[in-house]
Backbone bond lengths (Angstrom), bond angles and torsions (degrees), N, CA, C in turn:
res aa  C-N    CA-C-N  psi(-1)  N-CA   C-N-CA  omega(-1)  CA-C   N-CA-C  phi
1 X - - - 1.423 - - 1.525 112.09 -
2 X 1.318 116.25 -32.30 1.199 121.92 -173.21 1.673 112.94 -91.31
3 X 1.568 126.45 -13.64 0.656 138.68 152.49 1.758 140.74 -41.17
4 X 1.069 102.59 -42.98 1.605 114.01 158.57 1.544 136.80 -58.41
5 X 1.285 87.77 -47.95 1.538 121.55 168.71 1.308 104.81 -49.17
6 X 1.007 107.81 -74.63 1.718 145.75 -166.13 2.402 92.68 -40.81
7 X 1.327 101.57 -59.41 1.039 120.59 -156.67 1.822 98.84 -87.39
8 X 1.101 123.98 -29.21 1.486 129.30 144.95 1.358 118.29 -31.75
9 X 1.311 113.92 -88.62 1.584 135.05 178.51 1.309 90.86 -47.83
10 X 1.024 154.69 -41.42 1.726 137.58 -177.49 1.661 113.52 -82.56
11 X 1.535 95.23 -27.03 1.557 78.59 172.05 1.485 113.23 -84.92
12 X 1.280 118.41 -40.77 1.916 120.61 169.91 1.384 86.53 -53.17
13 X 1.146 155.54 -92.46 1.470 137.26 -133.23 1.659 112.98 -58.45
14 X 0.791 116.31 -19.14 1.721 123.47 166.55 1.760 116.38 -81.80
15 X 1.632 128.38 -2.30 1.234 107.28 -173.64 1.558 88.72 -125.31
16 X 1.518 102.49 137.55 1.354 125.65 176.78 1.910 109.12 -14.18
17 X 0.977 117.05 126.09 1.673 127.14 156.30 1.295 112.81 -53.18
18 X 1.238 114.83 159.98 1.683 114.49 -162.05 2.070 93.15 -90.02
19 X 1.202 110.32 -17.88 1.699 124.30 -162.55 1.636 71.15 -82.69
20 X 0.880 165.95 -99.41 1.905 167.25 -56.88 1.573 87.16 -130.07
21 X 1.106 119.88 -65.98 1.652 123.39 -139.21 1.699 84.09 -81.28
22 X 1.569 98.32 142.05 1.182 136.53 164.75 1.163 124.18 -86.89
23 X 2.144 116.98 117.36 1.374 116.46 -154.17 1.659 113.92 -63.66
24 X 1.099 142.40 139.14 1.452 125.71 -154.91 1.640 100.20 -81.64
25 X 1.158 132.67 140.70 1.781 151.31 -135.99 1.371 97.99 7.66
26 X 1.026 109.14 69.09 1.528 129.40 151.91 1.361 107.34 -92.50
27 X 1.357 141.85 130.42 1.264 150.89 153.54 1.554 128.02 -26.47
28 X 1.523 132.23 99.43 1.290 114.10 -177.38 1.345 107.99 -43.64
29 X 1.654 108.23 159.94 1.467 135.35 -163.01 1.647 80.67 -77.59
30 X 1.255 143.74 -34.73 1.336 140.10 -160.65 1.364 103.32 -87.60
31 X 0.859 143.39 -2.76 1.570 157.27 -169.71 1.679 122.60 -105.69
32 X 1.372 81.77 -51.30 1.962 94.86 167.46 1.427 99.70 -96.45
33 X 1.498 146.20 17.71 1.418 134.02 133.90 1.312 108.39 -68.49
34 X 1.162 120.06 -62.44 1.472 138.39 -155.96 1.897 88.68 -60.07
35 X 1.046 117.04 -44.77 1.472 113.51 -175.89 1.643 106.23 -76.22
36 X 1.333 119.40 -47.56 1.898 122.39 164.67 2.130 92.94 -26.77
37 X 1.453 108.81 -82.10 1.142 154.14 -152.54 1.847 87.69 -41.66
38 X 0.982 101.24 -53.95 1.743 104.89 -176.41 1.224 118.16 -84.12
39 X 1.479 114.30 -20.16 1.715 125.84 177.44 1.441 79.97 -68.82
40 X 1.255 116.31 -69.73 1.911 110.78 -138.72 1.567 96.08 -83.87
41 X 1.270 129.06 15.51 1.499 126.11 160.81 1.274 117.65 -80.95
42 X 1.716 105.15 -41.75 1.560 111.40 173.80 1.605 110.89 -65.04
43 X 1.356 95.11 -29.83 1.924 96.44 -158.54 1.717 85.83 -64.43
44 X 1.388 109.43 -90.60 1.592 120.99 -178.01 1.198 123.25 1.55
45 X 2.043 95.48 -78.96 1.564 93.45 178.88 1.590 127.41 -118.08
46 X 1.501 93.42 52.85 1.443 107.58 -171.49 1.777 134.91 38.19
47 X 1.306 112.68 58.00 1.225 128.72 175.82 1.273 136.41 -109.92
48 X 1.239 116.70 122.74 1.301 116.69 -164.44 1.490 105.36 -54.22
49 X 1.183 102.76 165.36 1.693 116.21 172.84 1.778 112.50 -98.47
50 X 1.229 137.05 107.15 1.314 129.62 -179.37 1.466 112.60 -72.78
51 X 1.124 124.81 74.11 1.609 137.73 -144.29 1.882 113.49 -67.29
52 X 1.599 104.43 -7.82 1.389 113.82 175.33 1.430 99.90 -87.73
53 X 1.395 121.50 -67.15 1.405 109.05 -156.73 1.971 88.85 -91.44
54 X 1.662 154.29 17.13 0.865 132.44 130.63 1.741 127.69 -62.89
55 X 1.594 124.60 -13.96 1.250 133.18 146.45 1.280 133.88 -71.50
56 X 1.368 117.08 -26.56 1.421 126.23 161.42 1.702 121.62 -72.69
57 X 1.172 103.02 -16.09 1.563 107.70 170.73 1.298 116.28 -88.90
58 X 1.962 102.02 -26.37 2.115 105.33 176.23 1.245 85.15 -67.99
59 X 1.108 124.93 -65.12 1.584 128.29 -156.96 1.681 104.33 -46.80
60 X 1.140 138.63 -43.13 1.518 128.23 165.25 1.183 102.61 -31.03
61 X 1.594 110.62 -64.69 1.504 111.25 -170.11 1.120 114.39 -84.56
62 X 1.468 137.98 62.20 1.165 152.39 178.12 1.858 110.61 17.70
63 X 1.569 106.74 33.59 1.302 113.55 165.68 1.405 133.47 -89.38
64 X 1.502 134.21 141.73 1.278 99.83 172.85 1.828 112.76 -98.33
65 X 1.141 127.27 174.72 1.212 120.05 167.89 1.224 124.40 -93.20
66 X 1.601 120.88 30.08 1.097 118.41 145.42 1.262 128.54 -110.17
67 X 1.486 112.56 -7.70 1.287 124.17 167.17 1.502 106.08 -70.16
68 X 1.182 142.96 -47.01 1.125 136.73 -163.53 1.745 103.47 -87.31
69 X 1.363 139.62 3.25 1.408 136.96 167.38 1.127 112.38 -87.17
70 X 1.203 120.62 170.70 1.542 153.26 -125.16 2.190 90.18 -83.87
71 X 1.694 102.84 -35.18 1.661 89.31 -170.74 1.801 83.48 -124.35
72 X 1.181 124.91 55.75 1.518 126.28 174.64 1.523 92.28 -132.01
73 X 1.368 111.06 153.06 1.143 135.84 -164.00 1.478 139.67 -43.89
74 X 1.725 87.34 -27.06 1.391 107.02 176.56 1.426 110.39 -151.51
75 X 1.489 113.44 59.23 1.372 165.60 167.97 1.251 119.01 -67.23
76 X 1.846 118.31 -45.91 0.938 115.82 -165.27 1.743 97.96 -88.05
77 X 1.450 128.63 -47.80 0.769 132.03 165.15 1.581 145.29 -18.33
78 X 1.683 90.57 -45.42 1.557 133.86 159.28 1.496 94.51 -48.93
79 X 1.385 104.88 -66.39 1.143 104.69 -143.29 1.431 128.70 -71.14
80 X 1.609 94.53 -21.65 1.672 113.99 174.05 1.127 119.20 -64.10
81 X 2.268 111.83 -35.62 1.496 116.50 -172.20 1.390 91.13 -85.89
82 X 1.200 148.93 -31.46 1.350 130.74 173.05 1.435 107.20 -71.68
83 X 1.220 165.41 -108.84 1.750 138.16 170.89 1.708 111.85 53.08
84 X 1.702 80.45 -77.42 1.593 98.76 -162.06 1.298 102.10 -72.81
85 X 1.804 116.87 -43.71 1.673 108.61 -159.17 1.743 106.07 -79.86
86 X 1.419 131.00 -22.80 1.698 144.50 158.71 1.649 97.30 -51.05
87 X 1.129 117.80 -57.02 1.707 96.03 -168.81 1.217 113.29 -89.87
88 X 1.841 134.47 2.78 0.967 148.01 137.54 1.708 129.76 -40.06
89 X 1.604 88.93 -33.55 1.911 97.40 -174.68 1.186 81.08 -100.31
90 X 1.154 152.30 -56.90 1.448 154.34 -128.77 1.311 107.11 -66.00
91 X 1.596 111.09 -38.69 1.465 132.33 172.58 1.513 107.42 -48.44
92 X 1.179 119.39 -50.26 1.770 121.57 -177.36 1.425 100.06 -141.76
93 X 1.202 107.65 63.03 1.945 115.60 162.47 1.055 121.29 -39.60
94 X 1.491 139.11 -44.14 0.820 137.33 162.16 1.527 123.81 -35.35
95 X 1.537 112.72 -106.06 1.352 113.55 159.63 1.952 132.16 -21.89
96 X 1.217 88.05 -27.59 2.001 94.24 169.93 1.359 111.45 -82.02
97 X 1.317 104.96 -27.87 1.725 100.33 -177.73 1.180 103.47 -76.09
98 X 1.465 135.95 -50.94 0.858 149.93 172.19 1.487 118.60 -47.87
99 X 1.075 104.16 -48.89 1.708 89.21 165.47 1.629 124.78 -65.13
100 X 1.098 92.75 -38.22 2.086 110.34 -159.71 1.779 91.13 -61.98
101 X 1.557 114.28 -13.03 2.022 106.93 -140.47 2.011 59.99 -112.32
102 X 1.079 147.03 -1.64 1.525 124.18 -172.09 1.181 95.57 -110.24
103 X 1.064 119.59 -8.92 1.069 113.45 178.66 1.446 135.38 -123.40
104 X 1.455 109.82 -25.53 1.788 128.51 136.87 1.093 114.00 -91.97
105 X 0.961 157.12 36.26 1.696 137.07 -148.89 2.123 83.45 -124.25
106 X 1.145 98.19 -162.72 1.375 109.12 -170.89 1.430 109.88 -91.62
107 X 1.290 115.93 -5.74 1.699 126.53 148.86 1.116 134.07 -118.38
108 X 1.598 111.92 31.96 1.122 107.25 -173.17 1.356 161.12 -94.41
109 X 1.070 147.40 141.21 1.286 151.37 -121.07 1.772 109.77 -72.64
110 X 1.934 114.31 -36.41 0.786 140.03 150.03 1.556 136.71 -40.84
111 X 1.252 115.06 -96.53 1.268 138.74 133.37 1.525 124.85 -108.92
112 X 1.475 128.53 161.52 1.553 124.45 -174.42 1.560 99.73 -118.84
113 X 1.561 97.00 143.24 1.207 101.98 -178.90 1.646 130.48 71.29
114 X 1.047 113.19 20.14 1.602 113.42 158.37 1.596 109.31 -100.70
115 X 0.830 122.79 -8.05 1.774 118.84 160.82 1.433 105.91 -115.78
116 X 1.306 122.10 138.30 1.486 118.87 163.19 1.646 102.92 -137.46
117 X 1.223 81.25 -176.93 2.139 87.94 -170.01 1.294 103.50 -71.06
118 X 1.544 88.37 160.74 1.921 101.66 -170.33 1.882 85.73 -72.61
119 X 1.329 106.14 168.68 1.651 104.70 178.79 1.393 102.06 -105.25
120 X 1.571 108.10 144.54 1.373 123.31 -169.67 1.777 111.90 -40.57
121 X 1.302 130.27 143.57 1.368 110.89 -163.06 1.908 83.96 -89.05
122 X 1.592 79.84 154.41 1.183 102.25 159.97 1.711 135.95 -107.21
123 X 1.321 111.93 -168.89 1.772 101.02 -173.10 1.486 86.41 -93.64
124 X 1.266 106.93 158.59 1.841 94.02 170.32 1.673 89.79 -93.61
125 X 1.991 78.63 177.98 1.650 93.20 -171.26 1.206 123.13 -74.20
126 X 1.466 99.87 144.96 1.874 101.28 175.34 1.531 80.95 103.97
127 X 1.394 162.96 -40.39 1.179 139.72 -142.58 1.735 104.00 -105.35
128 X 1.135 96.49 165.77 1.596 101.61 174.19 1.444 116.66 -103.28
129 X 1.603 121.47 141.77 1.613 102.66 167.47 0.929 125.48 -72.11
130 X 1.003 121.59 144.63 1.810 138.09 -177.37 1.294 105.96 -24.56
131 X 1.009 128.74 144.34 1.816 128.93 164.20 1.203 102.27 -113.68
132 X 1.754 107.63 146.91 1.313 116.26 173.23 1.501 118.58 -59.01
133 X 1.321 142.28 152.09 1.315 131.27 177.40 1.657 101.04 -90.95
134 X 1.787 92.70 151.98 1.491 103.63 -164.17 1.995 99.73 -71.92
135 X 1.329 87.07 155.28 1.962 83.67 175.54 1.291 105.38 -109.73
């Protein structure tokens, strides 16, 4: 009687834990950093996203870039490590921008061109630019 039992519990104790096993085409954990990592570069220090070659880098990692956004599947996930990694740079903006742009930036050491500069601000619409005052 005790035998069954016995031989149960040894076979469950040999198959992967649900915490270990990796959801099957689930996104490596290195993939949805790298996507956190580029969200909270733009957020921080306002940089565009170069959205061709930032998809050509998911696509290495057999990601798509809609899976890894804000209403894609594993979004939320994204969304928690970006949280943490934005108020992480935010702490020393400086130096984070500065790193993230040497390394995404449009020369970068990494890949080139998945961050580019925020674009010069503009006036919004309907307004006029400032005029010099008369002397």
């Amino acid at each position: 009687m005790h035998r069954p039992i016995l031989a149960l519990s040894l076979a469950l104790g040999f198959l992967p834990s649900a915490g270990h096993a990796q959801i099957r085409n689930a996104p490596s954990p290195r993939a949805l950093e790298f996507a956190a990592y580029i969200f909270s570069a733009a957020n921080v220090c306002g940089y565009r996203i170069g959205v061709d070659e930032f998809g050509a880098l998911l696509e290495k990692q057999n990601v798509k870039a809609s899976d890894v956004g804000p209403r894609g599947p594993h979004g939320a996930k994204v969304q928690t490590m970006f949280a943490l990694m934005s108020n992480q740079m935010a702490l020393n903006r400086e130096r984070s921008c500065l790193a993230v742009a040497g390394e995404y930036g449009p020369e970068g050491s990494v890949a080139k061109g998945v961050l580019l500069p925020a674009p010069a601000a503009e006036a919004p619409a309907g307004e006029k630019p400032a005029e010099k005052p008369a002397q």
